[in-house]
N, C-alpha and C positions, 0 to 999 in steps of 0.2 A: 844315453841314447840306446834303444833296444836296437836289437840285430832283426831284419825283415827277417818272415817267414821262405823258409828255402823254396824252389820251386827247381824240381828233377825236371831237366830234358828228357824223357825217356827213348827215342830214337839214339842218345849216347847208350843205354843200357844193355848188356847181354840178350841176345833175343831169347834165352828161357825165362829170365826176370821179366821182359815183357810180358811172356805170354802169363805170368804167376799174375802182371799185374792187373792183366787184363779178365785174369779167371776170379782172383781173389780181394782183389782192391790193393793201392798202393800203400797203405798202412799193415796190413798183413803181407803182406809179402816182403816186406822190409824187415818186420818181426820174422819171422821166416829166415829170412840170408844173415839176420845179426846173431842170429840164435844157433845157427847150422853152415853159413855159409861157407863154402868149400869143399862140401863133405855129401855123400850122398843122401838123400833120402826115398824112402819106399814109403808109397802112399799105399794104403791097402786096397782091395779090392771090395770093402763094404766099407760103410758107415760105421761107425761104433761109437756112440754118445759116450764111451768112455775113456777113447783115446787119448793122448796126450795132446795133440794138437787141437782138438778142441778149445783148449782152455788157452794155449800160445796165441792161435787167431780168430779162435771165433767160432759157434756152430753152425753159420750161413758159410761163411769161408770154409770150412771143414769139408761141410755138403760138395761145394760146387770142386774143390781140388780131389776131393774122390769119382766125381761124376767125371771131369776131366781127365784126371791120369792116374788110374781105377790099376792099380796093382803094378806101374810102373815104378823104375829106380831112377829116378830124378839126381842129377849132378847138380847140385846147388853152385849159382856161381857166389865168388865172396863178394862182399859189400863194398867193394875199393871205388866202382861206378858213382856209385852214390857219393860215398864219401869226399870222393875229388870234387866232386860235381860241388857240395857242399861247403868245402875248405874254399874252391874258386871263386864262388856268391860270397862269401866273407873276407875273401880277401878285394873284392871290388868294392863291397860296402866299406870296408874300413879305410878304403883310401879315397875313395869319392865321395863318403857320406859321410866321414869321421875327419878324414883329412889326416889321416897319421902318414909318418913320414915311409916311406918302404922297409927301411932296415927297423923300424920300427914292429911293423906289419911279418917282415919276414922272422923275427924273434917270435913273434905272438902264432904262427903258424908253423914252424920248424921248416919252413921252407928255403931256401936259399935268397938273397937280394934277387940274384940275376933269373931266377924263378918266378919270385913274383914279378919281375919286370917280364918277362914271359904272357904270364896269364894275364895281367894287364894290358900287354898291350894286342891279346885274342879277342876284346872286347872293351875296346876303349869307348869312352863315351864321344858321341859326335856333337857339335857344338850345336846350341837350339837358336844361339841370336847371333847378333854382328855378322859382319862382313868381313873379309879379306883385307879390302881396303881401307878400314876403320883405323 
């Protein structure tokens, strides 16, 4: 069984990752914080077709993050957002869509049992049929 495609809450995210994502697209800007994050970056204050970030995200994303933040020092936040986010969505699929057992799941994520018992039950699923009474 394939693992679903992840899907980021971005309202969880750093509000400077937002604004990245909403300057540059969610794909570049991920390249971006897994490439750099935690560390600063300086965007220049011109374009240059031969910068190095061109080629990390793109030369439409290039454009629009110089037109944005045109000779600022950018704090990049690290990737951990995402990542939780991602580990979380896997660890619901594997037990609601896989049915593996939790200490199962929790070896397969380095996460703790009483962990996953955590995150599971932040988003458990609600029942779709039957009654109470059944």
């Amino acid at each position: 069984m394939t693992t679903p495609p992840v899907i980021i809450d971005h309202r969880a995210l750093p509000e400077l990752l937002r604004e990245l994502i909403d300057c540059i697209g969610e794909a570049a800007a991920f390249r971006l914080i897994e490439w750099r994050g935690g560390a600063y970056l300086s965007v220049p204050k011109r374009v240059d077709p031969q910068h190095p970030l061109v080629e990390l995200i793109g030369p439409a994303q290039f454009v629009a993050l110089v037109e944005r933040f045109s000779g600022e020092t950018l704090m990049l936040p690290k990737n951990d957002a995402v990542m939780r986010q991602q580990r979380h969505q896997m660890i619901r699929h594997l037990r609601y869509h896989e049915r593996l057992p939790v200490d199962a799941i929790a070896l397969r994520v380095g996460y703790s049992m009483r962990r996953v018992f955590q995150i599971l039950g932040e988003h458990a699923p609600t029942p779709t049929s039957g009654s109470l009474f059944d």
